[in-house]
SEZAMI-914318 format. One record per residue (C-alpha): x, y, z; chain. Coordinates in nm, 3 decimals. Layout:
% SEZAMI-914318
+---------+---------+---------+---+
|       X |       Y |       Z | c |
+---------+---------+---------+---+
|       X |       Y |       Z | A |
...
+---------+---------+---------+---+
***
This chain:
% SEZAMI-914318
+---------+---------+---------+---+
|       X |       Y |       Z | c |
+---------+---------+---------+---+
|  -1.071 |   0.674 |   2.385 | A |
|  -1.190 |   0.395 |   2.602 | A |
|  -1.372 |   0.212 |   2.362 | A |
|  -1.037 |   0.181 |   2.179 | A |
|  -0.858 |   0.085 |   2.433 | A |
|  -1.079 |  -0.193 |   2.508 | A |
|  -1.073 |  -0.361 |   2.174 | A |
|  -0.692 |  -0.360 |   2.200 | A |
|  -0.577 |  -0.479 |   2.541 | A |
|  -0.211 |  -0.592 |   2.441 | A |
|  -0.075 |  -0.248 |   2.374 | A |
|  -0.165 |  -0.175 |   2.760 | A |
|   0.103 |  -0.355 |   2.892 | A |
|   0.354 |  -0.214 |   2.665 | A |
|   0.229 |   0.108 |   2.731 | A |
|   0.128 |   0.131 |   3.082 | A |
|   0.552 |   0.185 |   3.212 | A |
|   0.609 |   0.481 |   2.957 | A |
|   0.323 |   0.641 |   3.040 | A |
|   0.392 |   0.603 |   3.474 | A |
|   0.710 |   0.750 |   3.343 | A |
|   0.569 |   1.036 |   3.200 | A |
|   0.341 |   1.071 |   3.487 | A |
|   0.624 |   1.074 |   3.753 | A |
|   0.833 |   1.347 |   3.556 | A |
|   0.508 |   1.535 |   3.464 | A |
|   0.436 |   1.553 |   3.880 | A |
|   0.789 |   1.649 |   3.971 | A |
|   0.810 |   1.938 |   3.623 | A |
|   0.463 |   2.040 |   3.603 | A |
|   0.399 |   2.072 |   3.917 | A |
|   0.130 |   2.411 |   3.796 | A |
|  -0.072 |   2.224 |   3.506 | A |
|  -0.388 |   2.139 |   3.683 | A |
|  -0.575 |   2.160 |   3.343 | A |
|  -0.711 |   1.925 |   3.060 | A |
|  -0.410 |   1.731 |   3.113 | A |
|  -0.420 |   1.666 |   3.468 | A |
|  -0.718 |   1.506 |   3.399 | A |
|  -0.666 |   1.346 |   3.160 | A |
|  -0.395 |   1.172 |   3.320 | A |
|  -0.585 |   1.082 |   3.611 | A |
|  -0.848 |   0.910 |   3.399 | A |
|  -0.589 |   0.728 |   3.240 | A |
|  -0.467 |   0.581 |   3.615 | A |
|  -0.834 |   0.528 |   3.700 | A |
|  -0.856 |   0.301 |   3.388 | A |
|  -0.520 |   0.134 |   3.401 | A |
|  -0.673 |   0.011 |   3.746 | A |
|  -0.972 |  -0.145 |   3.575 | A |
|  -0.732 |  -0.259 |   3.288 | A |
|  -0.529 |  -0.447 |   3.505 | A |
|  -0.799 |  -0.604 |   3.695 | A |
|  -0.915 |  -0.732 |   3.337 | A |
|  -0.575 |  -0.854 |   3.295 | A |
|  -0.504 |  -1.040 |   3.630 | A |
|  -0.826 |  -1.250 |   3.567 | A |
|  -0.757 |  -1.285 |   3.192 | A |
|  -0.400 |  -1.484 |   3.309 | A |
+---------+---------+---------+---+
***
């Protein structure tokens, strides 16, 4: 997944609100699912970080 992600860094942007959307109604719904999801999720955070450290310096 990550390796993808890096050779396409424009669909990041786009997709980096609908997916803290998700998160945010995920958190307040699914408040049980502490499974493959859940961690899932938090790896995606954890490499939005580094994406938009990439992207600040890109600018």
């Amino acid at each position: 997944m990550r390796r993808i992600r890096c050779q396409s860094r424009a669909p990041i942007n786009a997709h980096r609100a609908s997916t803290k959307l998700q998160l945010k109604s995920r958190s307040k719904f699914d408040v049980r699912s502490t499974s493959v999801e859940d961690e899932e999720s938090q790896r995606e955070i954890g490499w939005r970080r580094v994406a938009g450290r990439f992207n600040s310096l890109s600018i």
